[in-house]
N, C-alpha and C positions, 0 to 999 in steps of 0.2 A: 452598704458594705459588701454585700454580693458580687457588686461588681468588681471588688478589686483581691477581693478573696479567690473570683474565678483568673483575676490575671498574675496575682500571685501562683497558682498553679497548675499558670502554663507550663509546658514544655520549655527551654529554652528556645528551641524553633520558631514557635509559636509567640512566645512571647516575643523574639525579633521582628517578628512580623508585624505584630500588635505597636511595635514602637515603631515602626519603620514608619507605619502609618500615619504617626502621629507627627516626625518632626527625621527628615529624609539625611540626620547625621548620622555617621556610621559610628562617630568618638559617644554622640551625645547616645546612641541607642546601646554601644556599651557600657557607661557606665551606670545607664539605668537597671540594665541584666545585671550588674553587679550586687546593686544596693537591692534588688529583691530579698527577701521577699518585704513589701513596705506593712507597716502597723496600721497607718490612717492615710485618708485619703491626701489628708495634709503633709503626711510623709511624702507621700507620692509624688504630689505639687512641688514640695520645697527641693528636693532632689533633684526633677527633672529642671529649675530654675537654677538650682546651686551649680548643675554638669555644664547647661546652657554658657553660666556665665566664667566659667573657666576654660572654655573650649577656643580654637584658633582660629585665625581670619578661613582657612580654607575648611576649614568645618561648619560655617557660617555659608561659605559656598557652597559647600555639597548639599548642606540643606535647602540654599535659594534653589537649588539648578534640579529639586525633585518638588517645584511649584508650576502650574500653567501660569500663563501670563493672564493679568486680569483679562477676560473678557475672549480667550483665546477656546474656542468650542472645539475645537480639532487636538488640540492639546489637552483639555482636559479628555478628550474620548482616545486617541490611543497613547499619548505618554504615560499618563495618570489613569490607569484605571482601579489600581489599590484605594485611590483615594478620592475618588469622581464624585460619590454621593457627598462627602464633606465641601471637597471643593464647589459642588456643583451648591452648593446651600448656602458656603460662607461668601461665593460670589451672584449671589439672584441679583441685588443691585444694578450688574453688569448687565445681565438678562434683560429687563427690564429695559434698559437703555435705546436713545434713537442711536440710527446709523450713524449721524452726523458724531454721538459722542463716542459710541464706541470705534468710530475712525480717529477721533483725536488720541483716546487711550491706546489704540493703536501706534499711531504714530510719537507719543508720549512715552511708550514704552520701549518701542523702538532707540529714540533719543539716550533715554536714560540707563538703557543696555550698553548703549556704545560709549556712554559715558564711565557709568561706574563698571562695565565688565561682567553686568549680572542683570537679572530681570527686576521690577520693581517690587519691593515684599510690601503690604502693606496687611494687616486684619481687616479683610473685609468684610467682614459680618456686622450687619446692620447699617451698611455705608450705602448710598446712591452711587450708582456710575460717575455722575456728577462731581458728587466727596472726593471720590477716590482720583478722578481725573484734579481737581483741585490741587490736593494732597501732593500728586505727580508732580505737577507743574511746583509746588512749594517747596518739592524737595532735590528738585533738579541743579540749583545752584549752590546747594552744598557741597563741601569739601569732602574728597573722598573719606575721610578718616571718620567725620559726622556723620553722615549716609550709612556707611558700614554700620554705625554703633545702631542709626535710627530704625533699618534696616533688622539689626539681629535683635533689637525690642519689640517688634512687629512680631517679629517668628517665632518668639518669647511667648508673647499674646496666641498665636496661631496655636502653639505646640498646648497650651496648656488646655484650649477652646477643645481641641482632638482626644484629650487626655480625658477630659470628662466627658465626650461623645464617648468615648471607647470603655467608660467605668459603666456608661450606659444601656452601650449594646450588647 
């Protein structure tokens, strides 16, 4: 409970910050400033899940487009660097990986940029390079409308994985 006592009593500055980190919407980080200060931590959760899912297609973008791409080192070191040690953890899998897969993920990501308009989201915590190149490839011949929804339920996942690193630290 310490932890959300101390983010409760952030500054509002600070607390933007603390959520920016968490999930890169500008609508979804205010309306979580709003609903401060939270009771439980399950306050906390349900909120930032309840703003998630009332938010717009291009709020769902602003969020995709402050992710590296799976497996992208140069991107997580100077796009991201608010958020490098998360990123750098919920993707080890990637790390881990041969050339051969992280050149496919590569070019998979590529594909599915020029497809849907946006980088690939997935939770990758606890995934193999492998999963996630799978994953790619599964979700590739989806309809944009599908992808969008499968896409801001991944981020759903991400935002919330952030949410208890950051009740954490």
């Amino acid at each position: 409970m310490a932890g959300l006592q101390s983010l409760n009593e952030l500054p509002p500055k600070k607390a933007r910050e603390a959520f920016l980190r968490c999930c890169g919407s500008a609508g979804w980080v205010q309306g979580m400033l709003m609903r401060r200060p939270f009771k439980t931590e399950t306050d906390l959760f349900a909120a930032a899940d309840e703003i998630w899912q009332r938010l717009s297609k291009a709020d769902f973008l602003e969020a995709f487009a402050r992710h590296p791409r799976i497996g992208g080192k140069d991107a997580l070191r100077a796009k991201f660097a608010a958020t490098l040690g998360w990123a750098q953890g919920e993707q080890a899998g990637a790390r881990e990986a041969s050339e051969e897969v992280l050149e496919a993920l590569s070019q998979g990501n590529a594909q599915y940029e020029k497809r849907f308009g946006y980088i690939f989201i997935v939770c990758a915590t606890g995934k193999s390079a492998a999963e996630m190149l799978a994953l790619l490839h599964a979700r590739l011949p989806h309809s944009p409308d599908k992808e969008l929804a499968i896409a801001a339920g991944e981020q759903a996942k991400i935002t919330a994985l952030r949410l208890k690193k950051l009740l954490e630290s």
